[in-house]
VEXKOL-497319 format. One line per 8 residues: number of its first residue (from 1); their letters; for each residue x, y, z of N, C-alpha, C. Coordinates in Angstrom, 3 decimals, padded with zeros to 6 digits, always signed. Layout:
! VEXKOL-497319
NUM	A	X,Y,Z,X,Y,Z,X,Y,Z | ...
//
This chain:
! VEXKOL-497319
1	XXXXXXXX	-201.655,+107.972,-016.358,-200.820,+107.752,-017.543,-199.422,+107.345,-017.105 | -198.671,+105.923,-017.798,-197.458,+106.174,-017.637,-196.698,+106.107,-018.246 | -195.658,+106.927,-018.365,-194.796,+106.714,-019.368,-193.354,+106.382,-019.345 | -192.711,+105.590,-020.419,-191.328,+105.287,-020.458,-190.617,+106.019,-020.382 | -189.294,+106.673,-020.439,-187.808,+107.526,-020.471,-186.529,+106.223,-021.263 | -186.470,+105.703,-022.229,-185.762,+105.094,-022.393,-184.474,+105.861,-022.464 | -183.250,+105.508,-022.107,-182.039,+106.645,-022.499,-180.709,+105.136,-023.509 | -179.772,+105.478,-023.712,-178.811,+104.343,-024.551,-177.939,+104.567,-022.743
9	XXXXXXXX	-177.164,+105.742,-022.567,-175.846,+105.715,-021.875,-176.215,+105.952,-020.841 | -175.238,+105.778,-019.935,-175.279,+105.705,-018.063,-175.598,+107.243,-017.843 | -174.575,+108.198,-018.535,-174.238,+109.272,-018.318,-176.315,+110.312,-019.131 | -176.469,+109.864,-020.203,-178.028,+109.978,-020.548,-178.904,+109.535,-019.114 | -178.834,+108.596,-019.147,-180.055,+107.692,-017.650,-179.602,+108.793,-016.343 | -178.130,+109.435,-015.907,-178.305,+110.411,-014.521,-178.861,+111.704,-014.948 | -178.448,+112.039,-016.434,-179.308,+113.218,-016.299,-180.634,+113.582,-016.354 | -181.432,+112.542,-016.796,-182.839,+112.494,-016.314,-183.330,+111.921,-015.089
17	XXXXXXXX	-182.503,+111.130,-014.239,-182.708,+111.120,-012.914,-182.357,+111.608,-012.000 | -181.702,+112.529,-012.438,-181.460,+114.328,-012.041,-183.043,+115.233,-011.472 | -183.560,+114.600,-012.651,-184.454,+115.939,-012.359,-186.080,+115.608,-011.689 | -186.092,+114.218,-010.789,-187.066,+113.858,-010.181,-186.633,+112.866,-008.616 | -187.934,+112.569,-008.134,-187.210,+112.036,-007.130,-187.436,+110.200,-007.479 | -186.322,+109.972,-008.342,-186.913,+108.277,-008.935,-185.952,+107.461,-007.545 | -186.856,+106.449,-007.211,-186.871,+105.476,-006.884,-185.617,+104.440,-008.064 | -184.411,+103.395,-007.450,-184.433,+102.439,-008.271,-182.952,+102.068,-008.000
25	XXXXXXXX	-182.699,+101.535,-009.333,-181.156,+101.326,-009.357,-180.391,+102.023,-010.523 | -179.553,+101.748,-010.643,-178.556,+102.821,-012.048,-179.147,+102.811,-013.345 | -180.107,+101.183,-013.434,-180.018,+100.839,-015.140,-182.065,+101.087,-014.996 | -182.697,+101.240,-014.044,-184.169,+101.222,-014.036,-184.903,+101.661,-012.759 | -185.457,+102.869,-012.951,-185.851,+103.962,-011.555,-187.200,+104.022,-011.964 | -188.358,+104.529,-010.662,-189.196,+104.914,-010.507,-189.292,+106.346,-010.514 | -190.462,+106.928,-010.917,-190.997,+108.599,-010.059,-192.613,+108.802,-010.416 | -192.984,+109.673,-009.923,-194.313,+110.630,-010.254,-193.709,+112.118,-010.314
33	XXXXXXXX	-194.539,+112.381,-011.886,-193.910,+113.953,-011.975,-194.876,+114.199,-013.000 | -195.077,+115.483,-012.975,-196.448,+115.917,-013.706,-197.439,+115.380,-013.776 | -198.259,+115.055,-012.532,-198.881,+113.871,-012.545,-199.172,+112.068,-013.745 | -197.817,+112.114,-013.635,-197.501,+110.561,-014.562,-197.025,+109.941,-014.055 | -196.855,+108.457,-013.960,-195.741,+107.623,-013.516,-194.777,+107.502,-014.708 | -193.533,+107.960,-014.141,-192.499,+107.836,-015.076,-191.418,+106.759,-014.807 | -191.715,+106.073,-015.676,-190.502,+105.040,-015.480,-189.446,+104.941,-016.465 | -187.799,+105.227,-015.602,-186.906,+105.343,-016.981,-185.708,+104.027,-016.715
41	XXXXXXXX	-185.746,+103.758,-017.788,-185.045,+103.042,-018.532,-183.164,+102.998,-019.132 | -182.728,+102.583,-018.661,-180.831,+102.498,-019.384,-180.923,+101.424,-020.240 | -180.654,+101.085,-021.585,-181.518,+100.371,-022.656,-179.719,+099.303,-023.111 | -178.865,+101.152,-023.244,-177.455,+100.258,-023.549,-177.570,+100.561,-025.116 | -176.554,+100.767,-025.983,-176.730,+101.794,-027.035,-176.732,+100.538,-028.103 | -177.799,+100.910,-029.008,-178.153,+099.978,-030.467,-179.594,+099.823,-030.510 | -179.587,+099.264,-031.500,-181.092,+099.115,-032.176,-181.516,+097.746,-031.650 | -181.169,+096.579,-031.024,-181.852,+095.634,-029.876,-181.705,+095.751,-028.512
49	XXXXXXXX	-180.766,+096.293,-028.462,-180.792,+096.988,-026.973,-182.188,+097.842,-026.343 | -182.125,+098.939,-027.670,-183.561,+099.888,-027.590,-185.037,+099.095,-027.733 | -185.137,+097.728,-028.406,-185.990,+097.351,-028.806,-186.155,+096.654,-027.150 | -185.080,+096.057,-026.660,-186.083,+095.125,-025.885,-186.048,+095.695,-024.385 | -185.471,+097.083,-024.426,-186.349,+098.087,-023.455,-187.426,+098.446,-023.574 | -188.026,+098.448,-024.597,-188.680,+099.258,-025.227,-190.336,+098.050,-024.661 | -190.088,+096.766,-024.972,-190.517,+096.000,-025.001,-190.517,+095.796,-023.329 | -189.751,+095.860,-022.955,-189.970,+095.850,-021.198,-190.634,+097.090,-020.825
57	XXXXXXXX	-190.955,+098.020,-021.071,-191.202,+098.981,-020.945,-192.879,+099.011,-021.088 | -193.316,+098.527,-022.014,-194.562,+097.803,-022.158,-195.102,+097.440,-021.387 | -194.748,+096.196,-020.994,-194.775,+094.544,-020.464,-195.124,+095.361,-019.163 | -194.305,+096.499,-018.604,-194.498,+097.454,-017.250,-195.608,+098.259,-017.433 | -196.520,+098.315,-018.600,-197.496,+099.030,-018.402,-197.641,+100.825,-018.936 | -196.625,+100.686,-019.538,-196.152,+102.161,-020.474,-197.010,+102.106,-021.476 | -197.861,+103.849,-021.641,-198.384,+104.098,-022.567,-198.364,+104.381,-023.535 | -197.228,+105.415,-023.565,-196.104,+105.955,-023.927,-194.552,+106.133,-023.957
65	XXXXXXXX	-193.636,+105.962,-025.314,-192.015,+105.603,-025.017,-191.299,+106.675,-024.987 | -190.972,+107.021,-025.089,-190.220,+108.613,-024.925,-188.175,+108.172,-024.929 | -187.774,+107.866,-026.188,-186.385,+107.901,-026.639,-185.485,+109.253,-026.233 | -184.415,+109.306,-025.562,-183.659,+110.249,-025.255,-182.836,+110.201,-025.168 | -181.717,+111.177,-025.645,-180.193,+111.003,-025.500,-179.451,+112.211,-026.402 | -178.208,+112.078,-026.773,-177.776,+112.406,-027.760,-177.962,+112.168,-029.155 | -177.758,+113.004,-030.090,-177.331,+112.197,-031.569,-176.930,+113.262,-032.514 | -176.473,+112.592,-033.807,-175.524,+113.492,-034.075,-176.209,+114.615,-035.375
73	XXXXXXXX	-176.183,+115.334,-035.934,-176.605,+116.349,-036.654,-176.156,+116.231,-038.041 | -177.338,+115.680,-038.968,-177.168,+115.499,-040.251,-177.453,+116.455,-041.342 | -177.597,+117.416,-040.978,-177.964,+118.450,-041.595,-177.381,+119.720,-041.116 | -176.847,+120.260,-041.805,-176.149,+121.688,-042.012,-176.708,+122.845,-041.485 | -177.898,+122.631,-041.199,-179.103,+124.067,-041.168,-179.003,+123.711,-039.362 | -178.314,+122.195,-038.989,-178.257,+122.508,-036.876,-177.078,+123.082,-036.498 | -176.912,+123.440,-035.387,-176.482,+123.075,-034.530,-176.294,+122.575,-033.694 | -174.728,+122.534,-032.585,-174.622,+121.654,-031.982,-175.664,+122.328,-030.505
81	XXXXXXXX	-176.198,+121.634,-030.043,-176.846,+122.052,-028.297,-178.728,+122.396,-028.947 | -179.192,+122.150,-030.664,-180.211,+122.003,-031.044,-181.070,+121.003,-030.723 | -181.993,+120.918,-030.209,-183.485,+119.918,-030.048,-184.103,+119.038,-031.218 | -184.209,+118.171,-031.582,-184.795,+117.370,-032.636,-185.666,+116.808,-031.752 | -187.197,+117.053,-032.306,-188.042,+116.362,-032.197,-188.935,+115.240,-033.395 | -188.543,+114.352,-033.190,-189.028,+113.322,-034.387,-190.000,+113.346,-034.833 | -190.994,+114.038,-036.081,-192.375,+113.385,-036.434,-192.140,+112.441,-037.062 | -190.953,+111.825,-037.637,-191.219,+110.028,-037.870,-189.769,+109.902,-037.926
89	XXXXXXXX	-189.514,+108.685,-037.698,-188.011,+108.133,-037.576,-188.026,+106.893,-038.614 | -186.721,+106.311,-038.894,-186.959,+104.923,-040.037,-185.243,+104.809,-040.192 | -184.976,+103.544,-040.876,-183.648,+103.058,-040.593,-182.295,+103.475,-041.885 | -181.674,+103.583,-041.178,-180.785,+104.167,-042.345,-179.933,+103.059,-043.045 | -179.797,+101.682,-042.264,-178.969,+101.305,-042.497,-179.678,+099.592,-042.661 | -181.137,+099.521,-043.608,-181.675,+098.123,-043.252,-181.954,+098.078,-045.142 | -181.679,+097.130,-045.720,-182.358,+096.854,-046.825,-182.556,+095.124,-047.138 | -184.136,+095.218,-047.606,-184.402,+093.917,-047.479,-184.821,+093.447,-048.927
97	XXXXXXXX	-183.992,+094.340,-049.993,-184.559,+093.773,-051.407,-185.580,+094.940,-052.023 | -185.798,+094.530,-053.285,-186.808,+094.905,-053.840,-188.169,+093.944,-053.666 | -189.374,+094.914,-053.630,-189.908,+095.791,-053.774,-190.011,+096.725,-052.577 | -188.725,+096.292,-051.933,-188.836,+097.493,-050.400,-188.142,+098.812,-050.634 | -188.250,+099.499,-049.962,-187.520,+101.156,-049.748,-186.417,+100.761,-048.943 | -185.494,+101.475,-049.503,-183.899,+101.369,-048.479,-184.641,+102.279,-047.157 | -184.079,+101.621,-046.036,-184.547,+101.520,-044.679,-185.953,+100.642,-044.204 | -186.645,+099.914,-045.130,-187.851,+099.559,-044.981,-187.714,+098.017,-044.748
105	XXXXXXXX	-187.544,+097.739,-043.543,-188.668,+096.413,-043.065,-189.355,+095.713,-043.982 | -189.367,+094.381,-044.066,-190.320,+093.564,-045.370,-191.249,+093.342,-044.360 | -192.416,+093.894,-045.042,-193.901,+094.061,-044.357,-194.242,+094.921,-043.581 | -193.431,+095.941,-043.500,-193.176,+096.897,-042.043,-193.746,+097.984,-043.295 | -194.047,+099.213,-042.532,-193.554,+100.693,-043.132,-192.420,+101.249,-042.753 | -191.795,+102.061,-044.143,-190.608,+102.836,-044.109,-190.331,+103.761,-042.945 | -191.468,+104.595,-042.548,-191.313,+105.531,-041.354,-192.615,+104.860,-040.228 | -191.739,+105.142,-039.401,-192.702,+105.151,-037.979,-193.157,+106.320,-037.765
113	XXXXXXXX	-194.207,+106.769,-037.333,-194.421,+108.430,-037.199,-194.852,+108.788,-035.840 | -194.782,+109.568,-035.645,-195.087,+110.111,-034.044,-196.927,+110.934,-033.728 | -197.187,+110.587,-032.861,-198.679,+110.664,-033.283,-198.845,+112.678,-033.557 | -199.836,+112.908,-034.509,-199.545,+114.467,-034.338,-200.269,+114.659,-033.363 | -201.066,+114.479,-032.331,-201.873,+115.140,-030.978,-200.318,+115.300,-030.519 | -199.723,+114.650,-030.081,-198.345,+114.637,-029.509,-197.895,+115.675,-029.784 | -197.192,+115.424,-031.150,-196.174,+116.377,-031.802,-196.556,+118.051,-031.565 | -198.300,+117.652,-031.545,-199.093,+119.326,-031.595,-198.623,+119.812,-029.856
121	XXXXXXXX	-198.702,+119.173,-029.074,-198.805,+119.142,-027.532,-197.042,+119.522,-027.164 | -196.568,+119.021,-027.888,-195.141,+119.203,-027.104,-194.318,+120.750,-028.011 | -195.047,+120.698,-029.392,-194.745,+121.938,-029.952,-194.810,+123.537,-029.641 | -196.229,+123.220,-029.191,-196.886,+124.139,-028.525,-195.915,+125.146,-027.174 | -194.949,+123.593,-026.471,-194.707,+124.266,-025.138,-193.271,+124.660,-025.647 | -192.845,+123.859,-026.565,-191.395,+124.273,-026.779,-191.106,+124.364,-028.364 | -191.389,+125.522,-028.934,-191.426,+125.666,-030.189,-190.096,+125.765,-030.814 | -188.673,+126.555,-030.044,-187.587,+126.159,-030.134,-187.478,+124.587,-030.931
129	XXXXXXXX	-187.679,+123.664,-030.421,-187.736,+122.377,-030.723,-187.600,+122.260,-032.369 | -186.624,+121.469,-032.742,-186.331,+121.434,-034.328,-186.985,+119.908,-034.687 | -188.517,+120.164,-035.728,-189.370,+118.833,-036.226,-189.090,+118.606,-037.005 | -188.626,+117.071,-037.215,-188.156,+116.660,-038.980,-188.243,+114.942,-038.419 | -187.036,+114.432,-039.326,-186.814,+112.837,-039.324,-185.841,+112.820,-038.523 | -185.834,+111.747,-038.121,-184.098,+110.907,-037.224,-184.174,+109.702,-038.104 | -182.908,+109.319,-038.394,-182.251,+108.393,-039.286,-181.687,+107.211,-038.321 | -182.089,+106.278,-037.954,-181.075,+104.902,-037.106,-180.650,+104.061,-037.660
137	XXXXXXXX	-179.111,+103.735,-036.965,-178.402,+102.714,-037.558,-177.421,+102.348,-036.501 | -176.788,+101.256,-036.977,-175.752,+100.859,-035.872,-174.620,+100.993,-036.381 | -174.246,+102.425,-036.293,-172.943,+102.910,-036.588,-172.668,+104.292,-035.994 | -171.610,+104.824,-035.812,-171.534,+106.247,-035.067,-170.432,+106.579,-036.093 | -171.679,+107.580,-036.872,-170.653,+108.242,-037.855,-169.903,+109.272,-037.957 | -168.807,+109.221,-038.886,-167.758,+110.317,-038.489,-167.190,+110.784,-039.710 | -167.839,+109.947,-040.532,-167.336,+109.433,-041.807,-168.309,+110.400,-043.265 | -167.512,+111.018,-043.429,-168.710,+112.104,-044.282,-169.306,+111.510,-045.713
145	XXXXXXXX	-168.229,+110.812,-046.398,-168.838,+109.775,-047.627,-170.119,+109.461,-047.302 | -170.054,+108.560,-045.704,-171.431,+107.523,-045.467,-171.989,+108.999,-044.757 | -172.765,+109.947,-044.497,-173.495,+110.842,-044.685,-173.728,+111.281,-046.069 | -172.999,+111.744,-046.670,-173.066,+111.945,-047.933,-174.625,+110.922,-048.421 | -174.168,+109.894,-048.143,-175.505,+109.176,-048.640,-176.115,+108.767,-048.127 | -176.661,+108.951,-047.134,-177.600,+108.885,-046.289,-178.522,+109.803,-046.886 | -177.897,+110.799,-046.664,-178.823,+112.684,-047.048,-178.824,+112.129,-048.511 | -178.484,+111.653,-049.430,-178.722,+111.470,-050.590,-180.485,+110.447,-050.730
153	XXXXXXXX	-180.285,+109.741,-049.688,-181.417,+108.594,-049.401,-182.609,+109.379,-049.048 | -182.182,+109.954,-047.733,-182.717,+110.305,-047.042,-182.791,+111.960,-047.048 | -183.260,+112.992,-047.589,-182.900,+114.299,-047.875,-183.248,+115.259,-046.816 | -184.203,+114.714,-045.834,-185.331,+115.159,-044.814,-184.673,+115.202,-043.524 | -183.568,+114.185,-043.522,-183.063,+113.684,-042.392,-182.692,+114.813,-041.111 | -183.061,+114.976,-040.103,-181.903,+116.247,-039.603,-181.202,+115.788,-038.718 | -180.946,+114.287,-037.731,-180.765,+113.757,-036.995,-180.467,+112.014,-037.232 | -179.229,+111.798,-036.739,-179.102,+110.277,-036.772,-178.373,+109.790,-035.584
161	XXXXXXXX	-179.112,+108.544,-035.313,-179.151,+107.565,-033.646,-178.625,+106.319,-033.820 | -179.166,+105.998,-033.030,-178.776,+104.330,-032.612,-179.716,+103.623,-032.431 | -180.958,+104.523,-031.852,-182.046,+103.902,-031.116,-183.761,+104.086,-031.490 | -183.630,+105.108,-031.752,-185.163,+105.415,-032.004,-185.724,+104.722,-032.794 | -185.273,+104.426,-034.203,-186.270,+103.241,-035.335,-186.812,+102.159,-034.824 | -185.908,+101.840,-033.957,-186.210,+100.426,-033.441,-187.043,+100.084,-032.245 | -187.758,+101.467,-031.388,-188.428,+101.984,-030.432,-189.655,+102.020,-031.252 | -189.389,+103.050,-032.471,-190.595,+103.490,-032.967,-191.063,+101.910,-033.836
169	XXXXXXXX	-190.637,+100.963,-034.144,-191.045,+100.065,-034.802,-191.343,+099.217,-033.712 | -190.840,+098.640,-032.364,-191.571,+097.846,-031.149,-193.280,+098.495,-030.884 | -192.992,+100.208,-031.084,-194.576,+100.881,-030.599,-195.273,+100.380,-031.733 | -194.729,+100.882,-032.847,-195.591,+100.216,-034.022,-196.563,+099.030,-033.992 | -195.760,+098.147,-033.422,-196.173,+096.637,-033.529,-197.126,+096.375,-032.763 | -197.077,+097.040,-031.544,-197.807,+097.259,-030.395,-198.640,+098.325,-030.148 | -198.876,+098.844,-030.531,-199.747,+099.814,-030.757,-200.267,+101.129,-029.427 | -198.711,+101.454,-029.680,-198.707,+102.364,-028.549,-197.541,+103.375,-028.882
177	XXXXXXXX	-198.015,+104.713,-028.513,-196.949,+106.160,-028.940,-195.949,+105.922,-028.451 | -194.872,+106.735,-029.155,-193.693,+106.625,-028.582,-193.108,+108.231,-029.376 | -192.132,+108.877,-028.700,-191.354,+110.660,-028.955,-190.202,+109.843,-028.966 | -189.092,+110.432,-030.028,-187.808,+110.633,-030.204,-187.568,+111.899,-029.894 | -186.337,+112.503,-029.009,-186.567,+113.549,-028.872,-184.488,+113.403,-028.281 | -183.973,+113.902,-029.179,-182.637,+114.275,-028.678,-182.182,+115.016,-029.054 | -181.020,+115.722,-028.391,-179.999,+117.120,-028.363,-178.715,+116.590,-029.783 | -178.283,+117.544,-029.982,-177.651,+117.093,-031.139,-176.409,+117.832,-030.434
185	XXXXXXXX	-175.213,+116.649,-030.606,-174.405,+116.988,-029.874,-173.042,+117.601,-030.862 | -173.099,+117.108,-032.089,-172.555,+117.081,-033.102,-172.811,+117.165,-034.433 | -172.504,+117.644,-035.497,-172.911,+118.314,-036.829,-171.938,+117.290,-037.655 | -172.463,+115.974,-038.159,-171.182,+115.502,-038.638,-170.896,+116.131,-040.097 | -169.891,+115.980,-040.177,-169.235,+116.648,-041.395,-168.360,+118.203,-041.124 | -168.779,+118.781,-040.070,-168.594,+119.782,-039.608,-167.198,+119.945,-039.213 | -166.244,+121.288,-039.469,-165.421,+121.191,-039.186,-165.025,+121.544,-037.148 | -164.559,+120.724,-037.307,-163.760,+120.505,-035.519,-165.338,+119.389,-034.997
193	XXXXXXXX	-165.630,+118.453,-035.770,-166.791,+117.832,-035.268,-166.229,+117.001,-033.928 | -165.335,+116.255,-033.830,-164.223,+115.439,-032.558,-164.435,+116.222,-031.441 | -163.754,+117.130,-031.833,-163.082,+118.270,-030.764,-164.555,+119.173,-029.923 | -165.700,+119.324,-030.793,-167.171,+119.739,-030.325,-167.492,+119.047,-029.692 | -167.753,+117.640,-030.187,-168.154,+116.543,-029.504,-168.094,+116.873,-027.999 | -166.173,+116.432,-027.670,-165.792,+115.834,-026.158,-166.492,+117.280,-025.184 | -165.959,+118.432,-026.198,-166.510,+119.690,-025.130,-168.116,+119.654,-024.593 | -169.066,+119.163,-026.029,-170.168,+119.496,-025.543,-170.998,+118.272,-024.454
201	XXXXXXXX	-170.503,+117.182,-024.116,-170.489,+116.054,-023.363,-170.605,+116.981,-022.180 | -169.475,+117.656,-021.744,-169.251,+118.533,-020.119,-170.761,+119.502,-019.975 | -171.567,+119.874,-020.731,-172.746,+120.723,-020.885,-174.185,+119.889,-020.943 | -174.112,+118.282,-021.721,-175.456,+117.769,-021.314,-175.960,+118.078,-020.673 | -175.496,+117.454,-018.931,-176.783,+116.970,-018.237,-177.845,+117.881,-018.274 | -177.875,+119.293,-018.016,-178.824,+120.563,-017.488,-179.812,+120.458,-019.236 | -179.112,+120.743,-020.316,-180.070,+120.568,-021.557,-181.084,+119.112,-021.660 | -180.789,+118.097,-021.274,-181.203,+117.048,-021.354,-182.275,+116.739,-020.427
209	XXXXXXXX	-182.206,+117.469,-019.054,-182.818,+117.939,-018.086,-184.122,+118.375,-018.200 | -183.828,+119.495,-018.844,-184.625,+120.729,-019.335,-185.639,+120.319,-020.668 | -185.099,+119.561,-021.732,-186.057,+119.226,-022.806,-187.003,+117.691,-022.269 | -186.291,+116.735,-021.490,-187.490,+116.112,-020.840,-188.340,+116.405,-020.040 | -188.205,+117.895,-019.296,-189.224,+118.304,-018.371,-190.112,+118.539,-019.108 | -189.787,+119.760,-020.258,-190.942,+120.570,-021.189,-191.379,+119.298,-021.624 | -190.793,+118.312,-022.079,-191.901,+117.412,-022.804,-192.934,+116.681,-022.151 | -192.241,+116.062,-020.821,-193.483,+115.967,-019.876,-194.748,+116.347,-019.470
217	XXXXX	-194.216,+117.816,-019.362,-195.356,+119.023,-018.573,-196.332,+119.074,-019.727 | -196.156,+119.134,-020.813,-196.372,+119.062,-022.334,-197.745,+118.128,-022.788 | -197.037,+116.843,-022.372,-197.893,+115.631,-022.478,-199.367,+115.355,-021.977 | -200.352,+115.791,-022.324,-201.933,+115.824,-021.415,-202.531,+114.250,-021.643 | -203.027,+113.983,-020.553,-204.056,+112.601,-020.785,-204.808,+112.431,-021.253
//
């Protein structure tokens, strides 16, 4: 089996090549770990950036995509240094008219979903793990109005990216799994959300570490 590690940032891509012995260069490394070939990925933060890693990632023979990084916390019920694991992701920020759903692709479906053998497999090892939606868009919000309606859109949401919709819609197309799976670094709307932020940056790498191992070890053929 092999699988992808896509990450958006430099500082995302060392802390998962932290925790194996990869082969490579800064932006695309080799390893074997849990008996898989893991190949990870520096994609570069947005929704075509992610897509045409995602798409190289393939093309290399990936069975599986596995999205990782930060993102920020749309829902009140996280915290910051919480696990989101995606059972479906979809776009927060795409509308193509009627008769489509705000976030929905013309001809596409609204959510991408994550396969449940998966979701059952990685739950199992790390139940901690918080399951809901991730919301993507190409914006880094800070801005509580535009949450405000998002969660108005989107009520389910507990997590919003940069990258995953556009991962989970390349697998889509192609017909191959793909996990969203990021740390929530920030609670937007939250008071001292700035000031959480820069602190909790100094604490990644070891969490980021730690939730791609369990998901690995997790993963059966």
């Amino acid at each position: 089996m092999k699988i992808a590690i896509i990450t958006a940032m430099a500082s995302e891509f060392a802390s998962v090549k932290s925790l194996y012995d990869f082969k490579g260069t800064d932006t695309e490394a080799t390893a074997v770990a849990h008996g898989k070939e893991i190949l990870l990925i520096k994609s570069g933060m947005g929704k075509v950036n992610a897509a045409v890693a995602a798409m190289e990632a393939i093309n290399k023979g990936a069975d599986i995509i596995i999205n990782t990084g930060l993102a920020g916390g749309i829902d009140s019920s996280l915290n910051q240094c919480d696990i989101v694991l995606a059972n479906k992701v979809c776009y927060h920020d795409v509308w193509c008219g009627e008769p489509n759903e705000v976030g929905q692709m013309q001809d596409l479906p609204l959510y991408y979903e994550t396969s449940p053998a998966l979701l059952k497999q990685i739950e199992k090892s790390a139940p901690h793990f918080k399951v809901g939606l991730a919301v993507t868009g190409d914006q880094f919000l800070t801005d509580v109005e535009r949450l405000k309606e998002i969660k108005s859109t989107f009520p389910e949401a507990l997590a919003v990216d940069m990258e995953s919709a556009a991962i989970g819609q390349v697998a889509f197309l192609m017909h191959k799994q793909f996990i969203s799976l990021r740390i929530i670094s920030d609670v937007v709307g939250k008071e001292g959300q700035l000031e959480s932020y820069e602190k909790f940056k100094q604490d990644t790498p070891k969490t980021a570490a730690e939730m791609v191992d369990i998901t690995l070890s997790a993963i059966k053929g």
